[in-house]
C-alpha positions, 0 to 999 in steps of 0.5 A: 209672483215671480218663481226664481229661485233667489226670490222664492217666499215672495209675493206682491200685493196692492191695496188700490187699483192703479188710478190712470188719467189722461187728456188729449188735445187734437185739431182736424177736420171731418171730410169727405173722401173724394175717392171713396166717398166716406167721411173721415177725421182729417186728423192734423195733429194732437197732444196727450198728458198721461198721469199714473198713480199706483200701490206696490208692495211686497211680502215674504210669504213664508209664515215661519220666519221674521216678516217681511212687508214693503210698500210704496207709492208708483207714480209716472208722467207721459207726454205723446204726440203726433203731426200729419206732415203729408197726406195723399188723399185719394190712396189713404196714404199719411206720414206721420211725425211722433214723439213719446216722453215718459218717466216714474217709479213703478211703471214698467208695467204699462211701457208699450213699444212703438212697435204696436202703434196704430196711426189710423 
């Protein structure tokens, strides 16, 4: 519930969890580290389809005056991807290419940066 003075009296609600579902294609291999010995994904690239449908709502919380109830309907896509375009084997050490593309209503909940990807 947001404390701002201009929204005072309001809070949100959902009547249904949000529903997620995402699939991912990828291509590589598992291979032997030559230098250390371990089995790893030598991971040439993937693809990933993500879907979100979601309740919003908000309603005037003060009981004494005219009530007010809104409710819609979320809804987001997302296409992500990334190709491995130089790996040095032996140091561990990968370049990466990467995209991201994704558009709705209602998703500035789930918008991550960039900043906090992990390629490994």
């Amino acid at each position: 519930m947001c404390r701002c003075p201009q929204h005072r009296g309001y809070e949100t609600f959902s009547n249904w969890p949000d529903c997620i579902a995402t699939v991912k294609c990828q291509a590589g291999e598992y291979v032997q580290n030559k230098c250390t010995g371990a089995s790893v994904l030598n991971e040439f690239w993937h693809v990933q389809f993500g879907t979100l449908v979601r309740d919003l709502g908000v309603a005037q919380s003060n009981r004494t005056a005219t009530v007010l109830r809104e409710e819609t309907c979320g809804w987001g896509l997302q296409l992500s991807g990334r190709c491995t375009v130089h790996h040095e084997p032996c140091q561990d050490l990968y370049d990466y290419t990467m995209f991201s593309l994704s558009g709705g209503k209602g998703i500035a909940r789930y918008y991550n940066d960039l900043n906090l990807v992990s390629p490994i």
